[in-house]
N, C-alpha and C positions, 0 to 999 in steps of 0.2 A: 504494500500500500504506500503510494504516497503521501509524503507530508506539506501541509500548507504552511508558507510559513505567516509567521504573528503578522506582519503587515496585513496578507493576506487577509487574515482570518479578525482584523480589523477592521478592517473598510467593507467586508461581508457585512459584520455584525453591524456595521453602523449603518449601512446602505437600508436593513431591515428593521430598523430602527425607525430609520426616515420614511418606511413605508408605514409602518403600523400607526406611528401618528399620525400621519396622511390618515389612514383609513379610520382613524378614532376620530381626527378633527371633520370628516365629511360626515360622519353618520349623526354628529354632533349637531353641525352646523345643518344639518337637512329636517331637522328636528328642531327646529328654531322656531318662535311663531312669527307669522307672518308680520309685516310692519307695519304699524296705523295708518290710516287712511291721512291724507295730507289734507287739511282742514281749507275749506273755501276762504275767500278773500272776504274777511270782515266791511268793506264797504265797498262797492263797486265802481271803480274810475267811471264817471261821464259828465258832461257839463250840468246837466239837473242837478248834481249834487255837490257843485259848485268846486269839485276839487282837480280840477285840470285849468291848465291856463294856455291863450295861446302868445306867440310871438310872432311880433317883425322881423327880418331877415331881407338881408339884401339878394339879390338876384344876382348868378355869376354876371350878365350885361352889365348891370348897376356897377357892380365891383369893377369891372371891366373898364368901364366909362371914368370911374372914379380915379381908378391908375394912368389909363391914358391922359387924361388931366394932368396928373403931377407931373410924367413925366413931358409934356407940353410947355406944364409953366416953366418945369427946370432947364429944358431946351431953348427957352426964347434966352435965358439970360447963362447960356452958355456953362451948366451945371450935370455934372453926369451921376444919379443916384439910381438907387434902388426905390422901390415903394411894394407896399404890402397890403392889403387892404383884410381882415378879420372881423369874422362874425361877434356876435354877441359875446359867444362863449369862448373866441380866442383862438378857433377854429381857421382859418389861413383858407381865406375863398381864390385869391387871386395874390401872385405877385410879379413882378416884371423888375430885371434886372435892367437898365437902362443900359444903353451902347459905351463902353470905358469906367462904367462902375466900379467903384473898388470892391475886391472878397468881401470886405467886414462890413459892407451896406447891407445886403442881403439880410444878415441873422438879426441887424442893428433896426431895420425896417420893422421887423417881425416884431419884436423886442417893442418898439414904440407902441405900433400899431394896438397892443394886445393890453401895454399900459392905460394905454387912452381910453376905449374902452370900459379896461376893468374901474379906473377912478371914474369915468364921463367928465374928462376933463383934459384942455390940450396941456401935451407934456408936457411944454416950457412955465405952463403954472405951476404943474404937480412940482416943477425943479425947485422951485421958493417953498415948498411944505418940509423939504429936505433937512432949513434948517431948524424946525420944530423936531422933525421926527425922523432923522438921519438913517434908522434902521429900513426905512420904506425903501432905500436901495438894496437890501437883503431878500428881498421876495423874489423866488424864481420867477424867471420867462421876462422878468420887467427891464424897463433901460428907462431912467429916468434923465433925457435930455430933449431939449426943444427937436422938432417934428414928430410927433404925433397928435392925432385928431380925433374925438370921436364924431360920428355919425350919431343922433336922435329919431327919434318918432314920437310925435305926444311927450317929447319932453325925455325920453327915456332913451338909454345908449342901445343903438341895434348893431355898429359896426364901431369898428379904427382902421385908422388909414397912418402907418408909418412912412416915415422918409428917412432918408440916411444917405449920405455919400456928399453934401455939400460942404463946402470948409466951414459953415456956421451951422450951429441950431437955430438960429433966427430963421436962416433960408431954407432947411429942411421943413419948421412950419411953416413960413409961407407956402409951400407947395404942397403940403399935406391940405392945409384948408382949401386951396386953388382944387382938389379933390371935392372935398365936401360942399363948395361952392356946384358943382360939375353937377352934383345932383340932384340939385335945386331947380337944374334946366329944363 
């Protein structure tokens, strides 16, 4: 007769090991009771019952419209940037890198547009709240410097419109509002 050796008769032993709890943990688990029923939705979403809301929202054209604009205004006065234009919620509807733009416009537009927006307020004010509350530059996705705009409805913020890429924040707002003007037409 042959002999096995210990490793062998190791890794048997254990292999049958690993089955038998296997076969204890299924007959286990098959004998389980079944899970409670998931309970219906305590009040039902619809406008009757007064708890859904709807929103404004610009239109990709609008958006569209709004970017061509900037980069118009920045083209008459010989200005190469980016612009951004962002939903309510900061969401990025449209952006256009302008012709000779610098890299860091692009994220810098995003950045404005999403600030404007979330305050309902153009950057270049939010930049005066900085010195009350300096930590307001610590909030992700924000760039608290002149151009940015937001868009209204009834008073209420529905977009932002960033700029970035001119040697000032003066002129990056000018051409953010020269946007928001655009859709006033």
């Amino acid at each position: 007769m042959q002999q096995i050796s210990k490793r062998a008769r190791v890794l048997t032993g254990g292999a049958a090991l690993v089955a038998l709890g296997a076969g204890a943990f299924g007959a286990v688990s098959a004998n389980a009771a079944p899970p409670a029923a998931v309970p219906a939705a305590a009040v039902k979403a619809d406008a009757k019952n007064k708890n859904t809301t709807t929103s404004t929202h610009l239109t990709i054209d609008a958006a569209t419209k709004a970017a061509e604009a900037v980069l118009d205004a920045a083209a008459k006065e010989n200005q190469r940037v980016s612009v951004a234009v962002v939903d309510r919620n900061g969401n990025t509807i449209v952006t256009l890198r302008g012709d000779g733009a610098g890299p860091q416009s692009y994220e810098s537009a995003v950045k404005k547009a999403f600030t404007a927006v979330s305050w309902n307020a153009p950057t270049s004010e939010l930049v005066k709240r900085l010195e009350q509350a300096p930590n307001l530059k610590d909030i992700p996705g924000t760039l608290f410097l002149g151009g940015g705009a937001p868009v209204t409805a009834a008073g209420a913020p529905i977009a932002g419109i960033g700029v970035a890429g001119a040697p000032s924040g003066d002129l990056d707002q000018k051409f953010a509002q020269a946007g928001v003007d655009a859709l006033a037409k």
